[in-house]
VOPAGU-2260 file (C-alpha; in pm, 1 decimal, decimal comma):
REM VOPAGU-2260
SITE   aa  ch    i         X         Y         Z
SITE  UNK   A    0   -3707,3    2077,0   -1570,7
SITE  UNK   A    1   -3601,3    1793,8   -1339,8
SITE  UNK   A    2   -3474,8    1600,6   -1633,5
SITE  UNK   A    3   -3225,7    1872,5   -1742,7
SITE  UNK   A    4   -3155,7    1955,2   -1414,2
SITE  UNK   A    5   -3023,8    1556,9   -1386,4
SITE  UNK   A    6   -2891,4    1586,1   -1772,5
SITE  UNK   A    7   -2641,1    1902,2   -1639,8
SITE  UNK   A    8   -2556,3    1680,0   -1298,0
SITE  UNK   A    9   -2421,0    1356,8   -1499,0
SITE  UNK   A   10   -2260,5    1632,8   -1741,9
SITE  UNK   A   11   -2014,4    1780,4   -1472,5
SITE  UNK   A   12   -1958,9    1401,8   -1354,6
SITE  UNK   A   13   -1830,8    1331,1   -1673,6
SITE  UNK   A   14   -1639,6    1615,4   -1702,4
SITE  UNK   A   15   -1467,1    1590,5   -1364,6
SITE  UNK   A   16   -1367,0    1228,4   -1364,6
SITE  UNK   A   17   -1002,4    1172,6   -1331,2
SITE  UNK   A   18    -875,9    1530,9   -1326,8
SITE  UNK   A   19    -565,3    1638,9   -1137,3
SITE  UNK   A   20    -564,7    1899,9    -885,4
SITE  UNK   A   21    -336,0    2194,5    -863,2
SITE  UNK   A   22     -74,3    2222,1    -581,3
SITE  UNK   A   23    -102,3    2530,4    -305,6
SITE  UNK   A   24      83,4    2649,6     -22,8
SITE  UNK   A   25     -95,0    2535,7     286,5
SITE  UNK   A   26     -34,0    2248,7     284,2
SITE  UNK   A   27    -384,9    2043,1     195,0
SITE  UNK   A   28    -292,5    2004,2    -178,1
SITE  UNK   A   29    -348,7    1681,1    -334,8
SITE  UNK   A   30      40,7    1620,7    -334,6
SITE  UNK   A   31      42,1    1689,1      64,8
SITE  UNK   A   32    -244,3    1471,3     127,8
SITE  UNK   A   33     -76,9    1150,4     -92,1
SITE  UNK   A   34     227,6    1219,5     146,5
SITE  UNK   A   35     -15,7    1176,7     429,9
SITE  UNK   A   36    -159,7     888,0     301,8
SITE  UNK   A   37     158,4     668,0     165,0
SITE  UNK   A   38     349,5     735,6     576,9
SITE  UNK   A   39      63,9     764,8     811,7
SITE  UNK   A   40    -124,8     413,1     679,5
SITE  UNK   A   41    -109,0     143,5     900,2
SITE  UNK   A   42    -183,4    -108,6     624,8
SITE  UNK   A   43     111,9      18,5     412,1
SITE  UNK   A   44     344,7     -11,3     750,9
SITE  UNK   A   45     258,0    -365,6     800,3
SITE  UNK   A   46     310,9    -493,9     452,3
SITE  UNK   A   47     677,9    -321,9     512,5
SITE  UNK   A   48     695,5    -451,7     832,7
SITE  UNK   A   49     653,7    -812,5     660,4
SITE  UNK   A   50     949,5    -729,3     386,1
SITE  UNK   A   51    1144,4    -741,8     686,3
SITE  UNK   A   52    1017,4   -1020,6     829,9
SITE  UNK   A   53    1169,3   -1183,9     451,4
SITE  UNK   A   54    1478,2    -956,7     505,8
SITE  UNK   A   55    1544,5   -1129,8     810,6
SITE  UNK   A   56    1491,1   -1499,9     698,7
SITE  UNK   A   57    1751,5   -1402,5     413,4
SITE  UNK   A   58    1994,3   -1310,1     669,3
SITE  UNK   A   59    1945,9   -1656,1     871,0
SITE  UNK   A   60    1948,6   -1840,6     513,5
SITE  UNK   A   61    2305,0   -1655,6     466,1
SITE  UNK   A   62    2444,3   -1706,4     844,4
SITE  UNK   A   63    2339,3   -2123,5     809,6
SITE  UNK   A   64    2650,9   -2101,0     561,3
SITE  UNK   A   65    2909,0   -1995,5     746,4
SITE  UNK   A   66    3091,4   -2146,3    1069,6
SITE  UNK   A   67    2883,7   -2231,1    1356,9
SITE  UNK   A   68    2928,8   -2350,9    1677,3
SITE  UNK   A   69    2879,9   -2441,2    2033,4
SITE  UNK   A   70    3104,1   -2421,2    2373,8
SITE  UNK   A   71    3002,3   -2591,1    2711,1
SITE  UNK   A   72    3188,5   -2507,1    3050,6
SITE  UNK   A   73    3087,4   -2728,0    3336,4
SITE  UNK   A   74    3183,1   -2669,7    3708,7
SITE  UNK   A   75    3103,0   -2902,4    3966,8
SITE  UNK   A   76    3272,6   -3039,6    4316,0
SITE  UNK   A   77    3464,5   -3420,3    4318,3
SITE  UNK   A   78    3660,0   -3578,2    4587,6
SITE  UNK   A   79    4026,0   -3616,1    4602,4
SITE  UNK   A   80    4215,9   -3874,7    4361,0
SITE  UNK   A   81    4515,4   -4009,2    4397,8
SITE  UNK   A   82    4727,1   -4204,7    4192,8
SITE  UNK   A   83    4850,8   -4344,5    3832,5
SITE  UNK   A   84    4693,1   -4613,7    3533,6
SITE  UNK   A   85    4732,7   -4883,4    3745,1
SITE  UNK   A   86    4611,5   -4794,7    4033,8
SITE  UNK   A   87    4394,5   -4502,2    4215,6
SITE  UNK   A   88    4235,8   -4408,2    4508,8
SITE  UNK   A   89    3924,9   -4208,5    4614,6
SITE  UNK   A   90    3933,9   -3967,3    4924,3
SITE  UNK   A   91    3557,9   -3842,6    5005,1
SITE  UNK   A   92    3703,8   -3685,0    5310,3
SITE  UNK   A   93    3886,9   -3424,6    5113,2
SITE  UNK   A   94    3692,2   -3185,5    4850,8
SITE  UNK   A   95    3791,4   -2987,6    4516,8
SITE  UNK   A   96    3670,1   -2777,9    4206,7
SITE  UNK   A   97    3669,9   -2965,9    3859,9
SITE  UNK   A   98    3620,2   -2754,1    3588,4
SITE  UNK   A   99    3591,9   -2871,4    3214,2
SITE  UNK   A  100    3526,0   -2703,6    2907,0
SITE  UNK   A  101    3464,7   -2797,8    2516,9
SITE  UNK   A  102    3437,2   -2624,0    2229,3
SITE  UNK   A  103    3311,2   -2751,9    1833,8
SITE  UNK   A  104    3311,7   -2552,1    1496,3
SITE  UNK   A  105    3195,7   -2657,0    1182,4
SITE  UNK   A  106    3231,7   -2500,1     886,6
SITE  UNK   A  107    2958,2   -2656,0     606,1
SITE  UNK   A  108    3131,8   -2717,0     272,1
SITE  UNK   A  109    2839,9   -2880,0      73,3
SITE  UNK   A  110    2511,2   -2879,3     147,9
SITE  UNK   A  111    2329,9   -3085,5    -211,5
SITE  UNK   A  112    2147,7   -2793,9    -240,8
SITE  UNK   A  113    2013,0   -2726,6      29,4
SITE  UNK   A  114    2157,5   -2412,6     177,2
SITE  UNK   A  115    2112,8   -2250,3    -176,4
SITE  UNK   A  116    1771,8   -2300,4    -232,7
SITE  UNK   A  117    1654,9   -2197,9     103,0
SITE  UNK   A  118    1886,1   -1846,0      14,6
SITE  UNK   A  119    1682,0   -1858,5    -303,4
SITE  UNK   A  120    1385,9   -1856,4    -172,7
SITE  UNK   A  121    1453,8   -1610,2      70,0
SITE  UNK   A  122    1571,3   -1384,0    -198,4
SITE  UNK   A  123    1237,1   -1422,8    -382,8
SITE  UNK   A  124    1034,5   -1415,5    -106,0
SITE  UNK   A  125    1159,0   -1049,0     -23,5
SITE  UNK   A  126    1081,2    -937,9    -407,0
SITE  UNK   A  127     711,3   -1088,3    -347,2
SITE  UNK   A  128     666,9    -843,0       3,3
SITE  UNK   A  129     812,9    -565,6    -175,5
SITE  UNK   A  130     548,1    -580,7    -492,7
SITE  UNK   A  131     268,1    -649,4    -221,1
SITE  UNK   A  132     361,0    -371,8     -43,1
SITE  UNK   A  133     415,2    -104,9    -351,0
SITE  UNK   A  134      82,9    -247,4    -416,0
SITE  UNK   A  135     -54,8    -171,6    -111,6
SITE  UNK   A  136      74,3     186,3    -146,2
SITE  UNK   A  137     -87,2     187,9    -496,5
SITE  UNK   A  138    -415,4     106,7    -337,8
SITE  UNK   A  139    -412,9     369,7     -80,5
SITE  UNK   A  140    -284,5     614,8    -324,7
SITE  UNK   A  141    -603,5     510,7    -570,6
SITE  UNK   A  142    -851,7     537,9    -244,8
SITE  UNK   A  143    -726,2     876,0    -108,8
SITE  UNK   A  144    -724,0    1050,7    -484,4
SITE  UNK   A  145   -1063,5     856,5    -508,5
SITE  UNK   A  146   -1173,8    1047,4    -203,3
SITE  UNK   A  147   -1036,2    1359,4    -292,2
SITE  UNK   A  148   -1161,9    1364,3    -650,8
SITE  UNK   A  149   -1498,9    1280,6    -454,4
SITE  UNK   A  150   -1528,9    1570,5    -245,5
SITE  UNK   A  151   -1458,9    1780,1    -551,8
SITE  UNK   A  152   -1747,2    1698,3    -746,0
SITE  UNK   A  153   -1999,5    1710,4    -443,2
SITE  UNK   A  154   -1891,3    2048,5    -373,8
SITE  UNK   A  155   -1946,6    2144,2    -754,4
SITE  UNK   A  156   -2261,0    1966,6    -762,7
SITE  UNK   A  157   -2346,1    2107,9    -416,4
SITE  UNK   A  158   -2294,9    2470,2    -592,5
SITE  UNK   A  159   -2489,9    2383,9    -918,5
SITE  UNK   A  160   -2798,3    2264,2    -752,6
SITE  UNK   A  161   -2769,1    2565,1    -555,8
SITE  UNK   A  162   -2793,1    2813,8    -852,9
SITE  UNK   A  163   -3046,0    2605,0   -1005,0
SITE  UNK   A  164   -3235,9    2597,0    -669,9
SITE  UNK   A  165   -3199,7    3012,4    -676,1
SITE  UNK   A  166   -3323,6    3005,2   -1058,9
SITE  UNK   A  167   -3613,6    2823,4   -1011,7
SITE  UNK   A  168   -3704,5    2997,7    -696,5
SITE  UNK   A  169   -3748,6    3317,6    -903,9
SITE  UNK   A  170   -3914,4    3118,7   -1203,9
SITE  UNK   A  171   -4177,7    3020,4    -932,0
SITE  UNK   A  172   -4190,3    3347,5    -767,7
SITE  UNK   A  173   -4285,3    3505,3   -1099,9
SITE  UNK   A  174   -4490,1    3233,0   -1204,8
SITE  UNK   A  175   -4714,3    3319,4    -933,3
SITE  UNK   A  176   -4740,9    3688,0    -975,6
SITE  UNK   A  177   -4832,8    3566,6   -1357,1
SITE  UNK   A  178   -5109,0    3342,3   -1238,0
SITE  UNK   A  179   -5311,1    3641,8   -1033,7
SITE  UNK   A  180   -5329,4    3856,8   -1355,8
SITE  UNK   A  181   -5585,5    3887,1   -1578,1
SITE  UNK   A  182   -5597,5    3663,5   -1924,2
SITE  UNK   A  183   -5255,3    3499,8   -1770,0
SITE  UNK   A  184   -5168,4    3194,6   -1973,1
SITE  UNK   A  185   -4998,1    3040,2   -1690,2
SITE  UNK   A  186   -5232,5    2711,9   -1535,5
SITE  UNK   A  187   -5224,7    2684,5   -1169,2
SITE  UNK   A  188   -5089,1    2289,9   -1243,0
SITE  UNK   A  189   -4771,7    2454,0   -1431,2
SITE  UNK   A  190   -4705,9    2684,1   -1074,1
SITE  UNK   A  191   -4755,1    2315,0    -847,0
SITE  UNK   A  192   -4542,8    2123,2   -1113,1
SITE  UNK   A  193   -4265,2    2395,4   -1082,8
SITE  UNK   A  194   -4304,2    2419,2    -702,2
SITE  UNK   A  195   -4264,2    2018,2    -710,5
SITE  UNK   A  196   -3979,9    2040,5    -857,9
SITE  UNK   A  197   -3803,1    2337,1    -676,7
SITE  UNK   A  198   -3868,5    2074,4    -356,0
SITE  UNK   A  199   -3667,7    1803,4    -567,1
SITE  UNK   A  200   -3426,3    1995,7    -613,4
SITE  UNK   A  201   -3360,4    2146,5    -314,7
SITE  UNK   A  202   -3356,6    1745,3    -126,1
SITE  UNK   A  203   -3078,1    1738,8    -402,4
SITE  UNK   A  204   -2870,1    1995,7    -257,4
SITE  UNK   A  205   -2940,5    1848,2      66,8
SITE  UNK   A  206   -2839,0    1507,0     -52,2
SITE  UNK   A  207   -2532,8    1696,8    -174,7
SITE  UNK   A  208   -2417,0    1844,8      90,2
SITE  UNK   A  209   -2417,5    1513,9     264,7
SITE  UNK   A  210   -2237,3    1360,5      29,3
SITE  UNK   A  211   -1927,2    1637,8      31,0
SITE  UNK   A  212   -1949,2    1611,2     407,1
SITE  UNK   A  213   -1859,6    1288,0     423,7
SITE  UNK   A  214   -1622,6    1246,8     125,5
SITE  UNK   A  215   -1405,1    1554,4     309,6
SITE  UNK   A  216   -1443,7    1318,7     617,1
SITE  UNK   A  217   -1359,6    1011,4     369,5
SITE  UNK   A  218   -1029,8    1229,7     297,6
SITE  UNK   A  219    -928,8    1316,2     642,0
SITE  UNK   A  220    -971,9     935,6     752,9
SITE  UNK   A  221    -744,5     791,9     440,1
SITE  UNK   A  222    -492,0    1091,6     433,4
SITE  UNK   A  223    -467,6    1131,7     806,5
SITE  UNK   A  224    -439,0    1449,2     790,6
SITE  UNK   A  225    -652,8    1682,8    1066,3
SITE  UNK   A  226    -798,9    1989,8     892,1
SITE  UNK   A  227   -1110,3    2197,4     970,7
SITE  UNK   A  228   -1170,7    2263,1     599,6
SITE  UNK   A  229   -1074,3    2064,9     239,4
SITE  UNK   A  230   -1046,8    2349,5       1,7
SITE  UNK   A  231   -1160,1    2341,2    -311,4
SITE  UNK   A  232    -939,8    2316,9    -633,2
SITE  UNK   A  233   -1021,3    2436,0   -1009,5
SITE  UNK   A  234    -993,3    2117,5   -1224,0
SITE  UNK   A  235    -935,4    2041,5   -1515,0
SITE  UNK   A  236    -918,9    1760,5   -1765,6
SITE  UNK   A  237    -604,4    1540,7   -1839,3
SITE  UNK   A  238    -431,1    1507,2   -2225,4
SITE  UNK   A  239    -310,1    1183,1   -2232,3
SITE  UNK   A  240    -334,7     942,7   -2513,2
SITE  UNK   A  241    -558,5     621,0   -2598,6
SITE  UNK   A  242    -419,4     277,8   -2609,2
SITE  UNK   A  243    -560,3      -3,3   -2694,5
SITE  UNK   A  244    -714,0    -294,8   -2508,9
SITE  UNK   A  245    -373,0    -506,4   -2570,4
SITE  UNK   A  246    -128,0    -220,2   -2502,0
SITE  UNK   A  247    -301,0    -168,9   -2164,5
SITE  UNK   A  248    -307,6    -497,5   -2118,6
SITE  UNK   A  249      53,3    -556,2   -2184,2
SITE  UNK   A  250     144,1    -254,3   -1963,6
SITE  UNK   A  251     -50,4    -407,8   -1653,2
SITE  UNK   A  252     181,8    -730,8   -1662,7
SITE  UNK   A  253     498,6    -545,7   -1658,4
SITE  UNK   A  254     391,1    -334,7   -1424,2
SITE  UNK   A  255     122,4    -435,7   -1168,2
SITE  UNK   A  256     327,4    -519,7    -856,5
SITE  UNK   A  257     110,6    -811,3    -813,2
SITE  UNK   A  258     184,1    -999,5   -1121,3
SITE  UNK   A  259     527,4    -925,4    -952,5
SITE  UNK   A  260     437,1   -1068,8    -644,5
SITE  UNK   A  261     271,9   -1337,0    -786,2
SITE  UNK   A  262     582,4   -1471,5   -1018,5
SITE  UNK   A  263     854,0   -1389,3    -747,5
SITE  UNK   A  264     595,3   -1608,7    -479,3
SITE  UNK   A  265     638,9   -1885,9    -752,2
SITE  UNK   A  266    1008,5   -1905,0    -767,3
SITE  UNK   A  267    1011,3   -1863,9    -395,2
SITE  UNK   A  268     780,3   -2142,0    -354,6
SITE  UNK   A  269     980,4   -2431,6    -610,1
SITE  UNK   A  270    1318,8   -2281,3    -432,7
SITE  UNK   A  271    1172,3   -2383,3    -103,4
SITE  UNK   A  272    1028,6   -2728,9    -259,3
SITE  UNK   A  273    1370,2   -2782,9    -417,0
SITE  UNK   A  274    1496,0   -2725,5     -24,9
SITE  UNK   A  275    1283,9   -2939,5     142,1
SITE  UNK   A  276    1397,1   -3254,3    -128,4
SITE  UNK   A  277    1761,1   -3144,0     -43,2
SITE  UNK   A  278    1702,0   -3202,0     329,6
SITE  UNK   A  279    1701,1   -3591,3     350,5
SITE  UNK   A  280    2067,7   -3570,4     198,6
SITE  UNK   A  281    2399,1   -3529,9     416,2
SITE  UNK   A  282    2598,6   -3229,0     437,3
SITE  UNK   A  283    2985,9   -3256,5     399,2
SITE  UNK   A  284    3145,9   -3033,5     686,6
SITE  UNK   A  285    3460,4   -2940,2     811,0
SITE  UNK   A  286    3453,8   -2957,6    1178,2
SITE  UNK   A  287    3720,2   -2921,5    1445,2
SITE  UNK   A  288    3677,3   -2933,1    1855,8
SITE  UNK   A  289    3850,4   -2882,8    2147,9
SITE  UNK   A  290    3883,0   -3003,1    2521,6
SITE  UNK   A  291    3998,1   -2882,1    2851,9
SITE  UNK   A  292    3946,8   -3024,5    3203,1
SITE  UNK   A  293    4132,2   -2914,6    3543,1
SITE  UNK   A  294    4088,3   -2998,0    3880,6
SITE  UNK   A  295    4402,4   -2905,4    4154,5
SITE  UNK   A  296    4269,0   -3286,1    4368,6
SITE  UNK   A  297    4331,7   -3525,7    4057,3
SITE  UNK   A  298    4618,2   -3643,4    3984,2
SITE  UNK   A  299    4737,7   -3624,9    3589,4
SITE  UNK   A  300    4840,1   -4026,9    3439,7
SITE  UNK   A  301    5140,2   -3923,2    3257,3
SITE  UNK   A  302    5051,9   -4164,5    2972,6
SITE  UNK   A  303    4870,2   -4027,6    2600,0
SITE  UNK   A  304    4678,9   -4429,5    2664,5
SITE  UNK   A  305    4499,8   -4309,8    3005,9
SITE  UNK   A  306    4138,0   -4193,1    2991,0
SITE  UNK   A  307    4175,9   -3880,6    3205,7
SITE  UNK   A  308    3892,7   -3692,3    3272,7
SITE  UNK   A  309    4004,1   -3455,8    3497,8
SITE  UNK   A  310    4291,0   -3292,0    3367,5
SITE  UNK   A  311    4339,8   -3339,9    2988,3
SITE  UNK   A  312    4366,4   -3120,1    2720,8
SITE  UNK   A  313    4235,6   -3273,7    2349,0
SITE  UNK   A  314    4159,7   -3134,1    2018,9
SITE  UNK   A  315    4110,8   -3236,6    1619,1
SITE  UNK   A  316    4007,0   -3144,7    1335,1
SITE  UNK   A  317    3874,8   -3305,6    1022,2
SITE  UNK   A  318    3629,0   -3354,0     726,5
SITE  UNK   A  319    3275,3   -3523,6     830,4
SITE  UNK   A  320    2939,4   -3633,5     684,6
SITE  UNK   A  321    2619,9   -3484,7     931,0
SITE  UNK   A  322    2303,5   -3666,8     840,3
SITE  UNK   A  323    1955,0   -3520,0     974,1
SITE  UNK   A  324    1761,7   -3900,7    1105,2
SITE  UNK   A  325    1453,7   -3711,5    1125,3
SITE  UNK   A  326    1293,1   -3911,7     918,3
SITE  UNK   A  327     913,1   -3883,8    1009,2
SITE  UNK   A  328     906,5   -3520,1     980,4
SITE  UNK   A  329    1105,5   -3580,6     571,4
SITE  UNK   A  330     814,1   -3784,4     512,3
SITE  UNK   A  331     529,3   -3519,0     648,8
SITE  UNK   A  332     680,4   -3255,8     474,4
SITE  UNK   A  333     680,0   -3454,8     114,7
SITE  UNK   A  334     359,4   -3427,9       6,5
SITE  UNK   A  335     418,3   -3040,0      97,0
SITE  UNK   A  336     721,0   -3018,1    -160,5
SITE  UNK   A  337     495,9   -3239,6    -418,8
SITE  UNK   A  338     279,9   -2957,2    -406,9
SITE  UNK   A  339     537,7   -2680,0    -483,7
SITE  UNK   A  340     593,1   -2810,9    -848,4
């Protein structure tokens, strides 16, 4: 008896594997609960959070291309000069505001490679987060109908070994009135072995109920969704057709987003080893700055020869190589890029 009873259980655990559920209208429906699952994770939310993490390095890769800048004002107090080129004098008995500002802009015209690669990478680097986090989604979508699917079969395998329990009850109940009658051919060892079993089977439906306890608590936790009750949903088996090993195969590398990941990681990787070789080289600019200084106890040479610091006004612009010296740090990041190949 126990062995059928165990035949019928793997039965209905073959038959329920992988088998949709039906929608309904309050809202718990397998649908509802993905929903759940795919906004309210926290793991899904920080893989996104990290796509914009790479979002935000492609928009610094993009701004390092066009014209940048820096302006300094300076205020301070100096004492009174008087005078011309040839000659001045200094007054520190008499104070007054100097004020000077300055102003640069350069506008990168060639970077070697440089700027491209790092935009590259950037670019690839957002792909990779993306498939990680569509795989990420995938995975809690897997769990939570996992889960689901779960609680389905322990309830249906929580109601089987309940009408088993209730057929076997009565088996043993007549059993017994057999055994007190007269030229019965029931042995008092069948009744025990019968009773035995009943007990089995009844820890079974114990064991069962456990189980679709905690796989409706399994789907609250991964859906989080708050509900007093899962209901439960007729089932039923999915048509689809059988590939073979090479066609499923072939459909898991166009498809898994972490092959994805993995080959846009790759490109992002020799993009960034291509920008790290690129760094040691100049890049061609075209730069162009301008001066202003004031001060009301100064007086102005009136000669383009004079240094004047205090009231001038100067300003250029022109084409210009800007070399990074930081040599040491080229030569720690090397073996670095020699490892991006």
């Amino acid at each position: 008896m126990r062995v059928q009873t165990i035949a019928i259980c793997y039965l209905f655990i073959g038959l329920l594997q992988a088998v949709p559920a039906r929608a309904d209208g309050d809202g718990l429906s397998l649908e509802a609960l993905l929903k759940n699952a795919v906004t309210g994770n926290a793991e899904i939310k920080e893989k996104l959070a990290d796509v914009k993490v790479a979002e935000a390095q492609q928009d610094q890769a993009n701004a390092a291309g066009l014209p940048s800048g820096q302006a300094v004002v300076l205020g301070a107090p100096m004492p009174e000069v008087r005078g011309d080129v040839n000659n001045s004098t200094t007054n520190l008995g008499k104070w007054g505001p100097f004020i000077q500002g300055a102003i640069q802009i350069i506008q990168p015209l060639y970077t070697f490679g440089q700027l491209g690669s790092y935009k590259d990478a950037a670019a690839h680097q957002i792909l990779a987060k993306q498939e990680l986090a569509r795989m990420k989604k995938d995975e809690i979508v897997y769990k939570t109908k996992e889960y689901y699917y779960g609680f389905q079969l322990a309830y249906t395998l929580e109601t089987l070994v309940s009408d088993v329990v209730g057929t076997l009850e009565e088996a043993a109940a007549e059993a017994e009135k057999g055994l007190k009658k007269k030229k019965s051919k029931i042995k008092p060892h069948d009744v025990y072995h019968l009773k035995t079993e009943l007990e089995n089977l009844r820890q079974l439906g114990l064991e069962a109920t456990a189980a679709k306890k905690t796989a409706e608590r399994a789907v609250a936790w991964i859906s989080t969704k708050s509900f007093e009750e899962l209901p439960v949903r007729k089932i039923r088996p999915v048509e689809f057709e059988k590939k073979s090993l090479d066609d499923y195969m072939g459909l898991a590398r166009a498809n898994r987003p972490e092959f994805k990941a993995l080959k846009e990681g790759i490109q992002a990787r020799r993009a960034l080893r291509d920008a790290k070789q690129a760094q040691s080289y100049p890049v061609l600019f075209l730069g162009g700055t301008f001066a202003a200084g004031w001060s009301p106890v100064a007086d102005r040479p009136n000669s383009l020869y004079a240094n004047d610091y205090f009231n001038r006004v100067i300003g250029g612009g022109g084409v210009g190589l800007r070399f990074d010296l930081e040599f040491w740090r080229h030569s720690a990041e090397a073996p670095q890029s020699r490892k991006l190949r």
